[in-house]
C-alpha positions, -999 to 999 in steps of 0.1 A, spaced: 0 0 0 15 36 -11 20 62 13 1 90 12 12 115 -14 14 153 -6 -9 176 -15 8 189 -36 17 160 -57 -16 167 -74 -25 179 -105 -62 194 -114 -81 178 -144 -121 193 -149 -152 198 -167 -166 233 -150 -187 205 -130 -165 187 -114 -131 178 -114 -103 152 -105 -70 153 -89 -43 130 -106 -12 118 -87 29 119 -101 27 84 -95 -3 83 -121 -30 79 -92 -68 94 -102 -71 98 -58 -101 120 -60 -132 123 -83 -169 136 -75 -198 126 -101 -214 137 -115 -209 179 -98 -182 190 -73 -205 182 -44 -215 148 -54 -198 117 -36 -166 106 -45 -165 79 -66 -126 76 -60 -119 87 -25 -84 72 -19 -73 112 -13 -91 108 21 -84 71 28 -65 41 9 -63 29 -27 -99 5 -11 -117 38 -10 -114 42 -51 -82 50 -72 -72 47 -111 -40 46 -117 -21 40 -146 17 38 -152 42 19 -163 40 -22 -151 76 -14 -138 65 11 -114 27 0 -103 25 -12 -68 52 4 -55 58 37 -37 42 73 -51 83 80 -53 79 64 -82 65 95 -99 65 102 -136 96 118 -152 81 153 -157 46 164 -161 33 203 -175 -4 216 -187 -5 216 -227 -3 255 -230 -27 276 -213 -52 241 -204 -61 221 -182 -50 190 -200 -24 176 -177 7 159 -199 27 132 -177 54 119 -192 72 84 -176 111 71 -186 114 37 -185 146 12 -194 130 3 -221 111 33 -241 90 65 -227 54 71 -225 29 105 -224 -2 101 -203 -28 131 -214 -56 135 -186 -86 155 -191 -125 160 -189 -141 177 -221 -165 208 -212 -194 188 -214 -234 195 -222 -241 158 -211 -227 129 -191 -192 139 -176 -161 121 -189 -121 115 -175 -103 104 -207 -66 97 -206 -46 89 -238 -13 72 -237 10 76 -262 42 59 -267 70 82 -274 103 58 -279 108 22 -275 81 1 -259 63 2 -222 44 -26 -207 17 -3 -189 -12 -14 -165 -44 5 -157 -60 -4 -128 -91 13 -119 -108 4 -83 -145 24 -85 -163 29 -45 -187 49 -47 -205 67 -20 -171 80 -6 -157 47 -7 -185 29 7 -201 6 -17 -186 -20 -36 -202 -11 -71 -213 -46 -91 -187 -47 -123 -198 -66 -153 -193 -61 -191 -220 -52 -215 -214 -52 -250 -177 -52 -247 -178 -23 -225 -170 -25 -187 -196 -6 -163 -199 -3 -128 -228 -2 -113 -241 11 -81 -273 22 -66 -281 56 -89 -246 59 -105 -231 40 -135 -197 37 -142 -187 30 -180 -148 23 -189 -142 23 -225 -110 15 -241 -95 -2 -273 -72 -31 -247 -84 -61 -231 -105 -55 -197 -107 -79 -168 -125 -76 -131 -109 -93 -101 -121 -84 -68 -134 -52 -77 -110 -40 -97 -106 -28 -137 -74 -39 -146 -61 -38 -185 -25 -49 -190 -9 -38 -226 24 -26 -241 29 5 -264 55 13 -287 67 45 -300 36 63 -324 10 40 -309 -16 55 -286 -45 39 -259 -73 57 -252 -94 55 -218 -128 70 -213 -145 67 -180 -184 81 -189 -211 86 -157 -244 83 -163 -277 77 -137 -277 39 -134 -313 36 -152 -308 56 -181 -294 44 -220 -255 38 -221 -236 69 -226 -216 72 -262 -183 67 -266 -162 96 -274 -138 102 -299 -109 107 -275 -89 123 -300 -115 146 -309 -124 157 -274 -88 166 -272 -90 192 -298 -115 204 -284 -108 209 -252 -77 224 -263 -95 250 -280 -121 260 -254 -89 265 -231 -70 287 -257 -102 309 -262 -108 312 -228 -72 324 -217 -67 354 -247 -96 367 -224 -68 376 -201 -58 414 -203 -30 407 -177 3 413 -191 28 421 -162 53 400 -155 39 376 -139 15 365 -166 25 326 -166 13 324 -128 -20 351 -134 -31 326 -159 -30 293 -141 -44 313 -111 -73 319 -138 -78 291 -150 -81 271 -115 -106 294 -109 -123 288 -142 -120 252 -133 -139 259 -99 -167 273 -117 -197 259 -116 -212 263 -155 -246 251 -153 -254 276 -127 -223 303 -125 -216 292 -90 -179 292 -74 -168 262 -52 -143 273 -25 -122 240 -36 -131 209 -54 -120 188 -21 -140 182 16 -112 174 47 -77 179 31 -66 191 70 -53 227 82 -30 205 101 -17 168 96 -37 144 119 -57 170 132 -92 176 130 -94 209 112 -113 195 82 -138 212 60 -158 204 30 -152 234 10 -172 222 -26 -198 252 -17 -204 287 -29 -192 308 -5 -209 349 -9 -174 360 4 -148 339 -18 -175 336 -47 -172 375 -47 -137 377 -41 -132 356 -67 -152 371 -92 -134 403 -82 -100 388 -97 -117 373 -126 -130 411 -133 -98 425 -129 -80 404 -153 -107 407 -182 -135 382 -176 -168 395 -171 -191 366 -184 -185 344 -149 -193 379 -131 -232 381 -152 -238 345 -145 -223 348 -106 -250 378 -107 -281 355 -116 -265 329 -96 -270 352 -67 -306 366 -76 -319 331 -74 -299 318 -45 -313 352 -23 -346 345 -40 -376 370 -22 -357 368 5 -328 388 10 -335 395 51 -323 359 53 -294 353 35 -269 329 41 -231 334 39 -228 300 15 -248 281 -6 -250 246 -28 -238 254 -64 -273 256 -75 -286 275 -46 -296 245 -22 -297 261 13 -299 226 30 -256 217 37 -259 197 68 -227 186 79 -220 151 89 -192 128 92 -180 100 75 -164 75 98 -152 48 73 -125 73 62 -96 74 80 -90 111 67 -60 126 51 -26 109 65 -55 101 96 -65 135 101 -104 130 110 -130 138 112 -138 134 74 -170 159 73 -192 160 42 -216 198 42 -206 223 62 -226 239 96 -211 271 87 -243 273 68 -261 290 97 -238 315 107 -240 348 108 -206 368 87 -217 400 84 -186 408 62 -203 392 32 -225 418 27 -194 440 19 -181 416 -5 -214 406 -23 -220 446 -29 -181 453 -40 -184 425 -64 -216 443 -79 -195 475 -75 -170 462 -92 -189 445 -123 -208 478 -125 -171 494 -127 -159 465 -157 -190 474 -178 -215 449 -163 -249 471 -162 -267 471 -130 -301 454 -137 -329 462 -122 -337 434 -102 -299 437 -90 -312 466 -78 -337 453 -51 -317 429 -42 -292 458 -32 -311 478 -21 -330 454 5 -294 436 13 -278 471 24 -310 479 41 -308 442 67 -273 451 67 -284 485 84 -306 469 113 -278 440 122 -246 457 115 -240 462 154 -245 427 162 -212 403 168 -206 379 140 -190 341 135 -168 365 113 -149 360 80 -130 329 96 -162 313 110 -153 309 147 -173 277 160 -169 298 194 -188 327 211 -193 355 184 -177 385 185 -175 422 172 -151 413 144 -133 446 137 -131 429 95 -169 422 95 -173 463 104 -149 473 79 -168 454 57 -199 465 69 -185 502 58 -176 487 22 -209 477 18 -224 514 25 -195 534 9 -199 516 -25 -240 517 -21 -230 556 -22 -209 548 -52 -234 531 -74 -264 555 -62 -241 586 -71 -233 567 -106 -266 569 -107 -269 530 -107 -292 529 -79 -315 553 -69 -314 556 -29 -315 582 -2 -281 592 -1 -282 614 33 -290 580 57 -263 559 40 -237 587 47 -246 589 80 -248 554 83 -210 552 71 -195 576 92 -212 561 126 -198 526 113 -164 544 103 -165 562 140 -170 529 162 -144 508 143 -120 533 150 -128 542 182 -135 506 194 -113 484 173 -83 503 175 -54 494 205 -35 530 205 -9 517 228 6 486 203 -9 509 176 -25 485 158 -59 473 147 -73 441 169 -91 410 157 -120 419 174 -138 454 200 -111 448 229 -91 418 221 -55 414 223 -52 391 193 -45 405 162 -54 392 127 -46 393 97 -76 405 81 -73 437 94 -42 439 66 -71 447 40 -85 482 58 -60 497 34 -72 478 3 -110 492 7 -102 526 14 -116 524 47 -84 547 59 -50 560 33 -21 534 34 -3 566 49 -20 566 77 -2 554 108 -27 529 120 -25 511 86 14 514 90 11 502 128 -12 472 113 9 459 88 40 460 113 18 442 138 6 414 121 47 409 106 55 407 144 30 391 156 18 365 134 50 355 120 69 321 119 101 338 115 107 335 82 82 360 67 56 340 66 19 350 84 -8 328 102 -40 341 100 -47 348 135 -28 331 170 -41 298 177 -39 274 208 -30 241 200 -40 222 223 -64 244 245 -97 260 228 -88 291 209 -106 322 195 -121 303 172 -141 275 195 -115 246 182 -80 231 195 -54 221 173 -32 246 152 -29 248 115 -7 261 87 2 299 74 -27 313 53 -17 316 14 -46 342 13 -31 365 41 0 369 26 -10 377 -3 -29 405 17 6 414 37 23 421 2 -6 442 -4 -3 458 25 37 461 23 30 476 -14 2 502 -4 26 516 26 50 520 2 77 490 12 72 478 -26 105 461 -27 98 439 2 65 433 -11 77 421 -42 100 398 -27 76 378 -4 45 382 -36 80 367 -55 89 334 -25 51 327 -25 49 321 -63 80 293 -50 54 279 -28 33 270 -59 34 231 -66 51 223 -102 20 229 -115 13 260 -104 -14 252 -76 -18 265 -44 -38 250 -13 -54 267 15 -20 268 35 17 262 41 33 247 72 67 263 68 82 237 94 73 203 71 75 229 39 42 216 26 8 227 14 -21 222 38 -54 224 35 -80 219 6 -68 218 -29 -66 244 -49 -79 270 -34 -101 296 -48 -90 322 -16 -54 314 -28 -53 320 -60 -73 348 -61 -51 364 -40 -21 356 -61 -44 374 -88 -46 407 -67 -14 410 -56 0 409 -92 -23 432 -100 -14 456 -72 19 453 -77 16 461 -118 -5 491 -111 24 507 -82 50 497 -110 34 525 -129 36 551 -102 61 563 -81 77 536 -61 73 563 -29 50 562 -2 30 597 -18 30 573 -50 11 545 -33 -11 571 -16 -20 585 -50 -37 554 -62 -60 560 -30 -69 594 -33 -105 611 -24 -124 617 -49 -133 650 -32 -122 675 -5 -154 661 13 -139 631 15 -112 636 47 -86 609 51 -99 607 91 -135 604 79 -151 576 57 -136 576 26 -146 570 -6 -114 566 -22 -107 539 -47 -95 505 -36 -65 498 -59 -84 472 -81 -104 502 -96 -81 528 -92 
């Protein structure tokens, strides 16, 4: 039995659907059918090569360890068709893995192609579906190999001989130089017609197209393009089509920590990373995902807005009761393995000031405001109103007490400043004088209340000690001037004080083994997402070298593929966390952004200030502020 890879010895494969994460060693570990929130019908990622896996490789190097990985793998071009390529003594092999964009039944083909000499290969496909729970019944039909199980059929096609023994697909053949194998793996509901079988070669071409359309969208062009695109393109691959919903990541209980508990199911639409998200998209060029996140969003709120919940299913189900799964043994045996997620029913009053940036935002790129997006606004800011004083499970959803987050105020203020923007733009037609007032009391009691004028800094929460590092974006919304001292005493805070000593930021102090802030024990890795934000925040105060250097070490952090997970454990020097990570990646996004717009102004602290400037002498740099956040500027 292998070990378990790292996380970040996975590659991405998807359909906008649903994706699959493919091993070096060859391993299919993880795959969800027929959406991202479906059950696994390979859950090895979470368990052992019993829970479902497909592997294929050379017969030299199946059964033994995931060390032995392939030779050297890479995406065709701007795609997400993963090339693997294996050396062998006696010839070398390409493995192509991908799933066509699809209108109909999903499919995972993978092509082998023999490249010199000749490999005896193996494919050895082990279906469980339900998470690894059922034993599916395998049979052949027409020459074709299905799986069946309850509501889900499996169909393998392929041009080799096929055998079952004890639940496994296995198909033994050799390949020479020019030759090529195809293998389709088609879903379908159990009780419907057979699905077709592809032309493998064909859905190649075409899938290589859709990708090469999709990425000349892309109007970044700094100098970090290579990583800007992959970041794009995860995202694109975490898109939900059918819908325009965003999953957080494709994975459920890849842990914060190794063998702890810390283990979420993430394949939800988040408001907050949905918006943030779509907020990177928009600033790179894409504006399509941001009009179908938009009706995405009218139908999830439905008629009622006064209710809204921070996440939703990808089509809008409410319902994401979390539960447990107790046949897993977990990541490396970090359990629980939890499928839904309780965060469900808290209350984050910071995604009110993401949702309505991300509408200010795609109002900014083009994207007209519609009218029903107007009610929806309109009622969202006026809940937002009544509740805005209430303490929140905050942007990091505590599973302790709630708190007066000082983020969830700050993002409470976003939400009224840009309401101002859009009714001044004439987008929405509201009363301007309340929503003024409205952001200057909010503005007042986050300064007044949130502030620690003897460290200097902003706090977590209204009269903590902890700091955290969401407090890094104050500067980014315009809520106060990156020249102002409390921003300055901020960033320097959260580098002291949530450091690991080597530049690198957690996102807030936890306890190990005694119950933290957040309600749990355990500890966990340094947050991709927040330092992302602390080069941001470096870069706006006007240290851009030093941001560019740690925006420059966290691109190193990236696996050879270009992926990012939720975190890093800079002790190990591996990626924690579920996998990829929209948060992540959409921060990389940002950053490069931010740090290609301060390129083209001066690289002093009056230049960063510049790109935040008031838009009038109304607009005090100690009063709320409705100076642009860089993204716009």
């Amino acid at each position: 039995m292998k070990r378990h890879p790292r996380i970040e010895q996975y590659g991405l494969i998807g359909d906008m659907q649903t994706s699959a994460h493919v091993c070096d060693d060859g391993s299919m570990d993880w795959l969800c059918l027929p959406r991202f929130d479906s059950p696994a019908v390979f859950a090895g990622l979470l368990g052992t090569q019993k829970h479902g896996t497909w592997r294929i490789a050379p017969t030299a190097a199946a059964g033994r360890s995931s060390s032995d990985a392939v030779a050297e793998r890479q995406y065709r071009g701007d795609s997400l068709v993963l090339e693997s390529v294996w050396r062998t003594q006696t010839g070398s092999v390409r493995v192509l893995d991908f799933m066509p964009p699809r209108d109909g039944a999903p499919q995972v083909i993978r092509i082998i192609e023999g490249l010199t000499g000749e490999v005896e290969m193996i494919s050895t496909m082990r279906p469980r579906p339900g998470y690894g729970s059922v034993s599916p019944w395998i049979h052949e039909v027409g020459g074709r190999m299905v799986a069946e199980a309850g509501a889900d059929a499996l169909w393998l096609d392929t041009c080799v001989p096929q055998a079952e023994k004890d639940g496994v697909v296995v198909s033994a053949f050799a390949i020479s130089a020019g030759q090529s194998v195809a293998f389709v793996l088609s879903w379908c509901p159990s009780h419907a017609p057979a699905p077709e079988i592809p032309d493998p070669h064909a859905a190649l071409t075409e899938t290589l197209a859709f990708w090469q359309d999709w990425t000349q969208e892309c109007t970044y062009d700094g100098p970090y393009r290579e990583a800007v695109v992959r970041s794009s393109i995860a995202l694109k691959a975490m898109t939900y089509g059918p819908s325009g919903g965003i999953v957080a990541a494709p994975t459920t209980s890849l842990p914060e920590e190794v063998g702890g508990g810390r283990n979420w199911d993430y394949r939800f639409t988040w408001l907050r990373d949905a918006s943030t998200t779509l907020a990177a998209l928009l600033g790179t060029g894409y504006r399509q995902e941001a009009q179908a996140w938009r009706r995405w969003l009218l139908r999830a709120a439905a008629g009622d807005p006064e209710n809204l919940q921070i996440m939703y299913g990808i089509t809008g189900e409410r319902d994401l009761l979390e539960r447990e799964l107790p046949w897993l043994p977990g990541y490396e045996g970090s359990s629980p393995v939890r499928v839904g997620n309780g965060a469900a029913d808290q209350l984050q009053l910071d995604v009110y000031g993401e949702v309505i940036e991300t509408l200010y935002l795609a109002h900014q790129s083009g994207v007209a405001h519609c009218a029903d997006t107007a009610v929806l606004h309109q009622r969202l800011i006026e809940h937002l109103a009544q509740r805005w004083q209430e303490p929140d499970e905050g942007i990091w959803e505590i599973r302790g007490a709630r708190r007066h987050f000082v983020h969830s105020k700050v993002m409470a203020w976003v939400a009224v400043d840009r309401t101002i923007r859009l009714t001044e733009a004439g987008a929405l037609d509201m009363d301007l004088a309340p929503l003024v007032e409205l952001r200057a009391v909010i503005h007042r009691e986050v300064c007044d209340k949130g502030f620690d004028p003897v460290r200097n800094t902003f706090t977590q929460s209204y009269g903590s000690k902890e700091v955290d590092a969401a407090t890094l974006l104050i500067p980014r919304t315009g809520f106060l001037p990156p020249d102002d001292p409390r921003v300055i005493g901020t960033v320097d805070a959260v580098r002291r004080e949530l450091s690991t000593g080597d530049g690198l930021v957690y996102r807030y102090p936890t306890c190990g083994k005694d119950v933290g802030v957040d309600g749990l024990t355990g500890d966990e890795g340094t947050f991709f997402l927040c330092n992302f934000w602390l080069v941001d925040g470096l870069a706006l105060t006007g240290r851009i070298d030093e941001a560019r250097a740690l925006f420059e070490r966290l691109l190193t952090l990236r696996n050879d593929l270009g992926f990012l997970a939720e975190e890093y454990d800079p002790v190990q020097q591996r990626q924690l966390g579920n996998f990829p990570q929209a948060f992540s990646h959409m921060g990389l996004i940002q950053s490069a952004l931010l740090l290609q717009q301060m390129a083209m102004h001066s690289h002093s602290r009056h230049g960063a200030v510049a790109l935040l400037a008031p838009r009038s002498a109304s607009h005090s740099a100690r009063q709320p502020t409705a100076g642009l956040t860089p993204q716009h500027a």
